[in-house]
C-alpha positions, -999 to 999 in steps of 0.1 A, spaced: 0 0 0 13 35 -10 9 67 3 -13 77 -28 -35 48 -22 -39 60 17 -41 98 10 -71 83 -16 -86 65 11 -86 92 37 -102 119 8 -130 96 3 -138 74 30 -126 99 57 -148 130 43 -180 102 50 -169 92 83 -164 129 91 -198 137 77 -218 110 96 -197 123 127 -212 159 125 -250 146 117 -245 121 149 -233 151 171 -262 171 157 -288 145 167 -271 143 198 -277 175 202 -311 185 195 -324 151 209 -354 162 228 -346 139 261 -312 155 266 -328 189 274 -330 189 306 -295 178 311 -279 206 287 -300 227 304 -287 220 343 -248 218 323 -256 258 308 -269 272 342 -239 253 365 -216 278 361 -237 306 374 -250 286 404 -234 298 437 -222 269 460 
């Protein structure tokens, strides 16, 4: 295996993987059950202890 045949794997195959990272991280994010939770994780730093 070459270099070119990696650097041709990682153009194609990593651009994908990269892709279905971001829409997995958006789901993730906007998930409605995880509201609450990024919710109590923005307001934490403001709570006094």
């Amino acid at each position: 295996m070459t270099h070119q045949d990696v650097a041709n794997f990682a153009e194609s195959w990593g651009l994908a993987f990269l892709f279905i990272m971001f829409v997995v991280a958006v789901v993730y994010a906007y998930w409605p059950g995880y509201k609450k939770k990024f919710t109590k994780a923005a307001s934490r730093p403001l709570d006094e202890e």
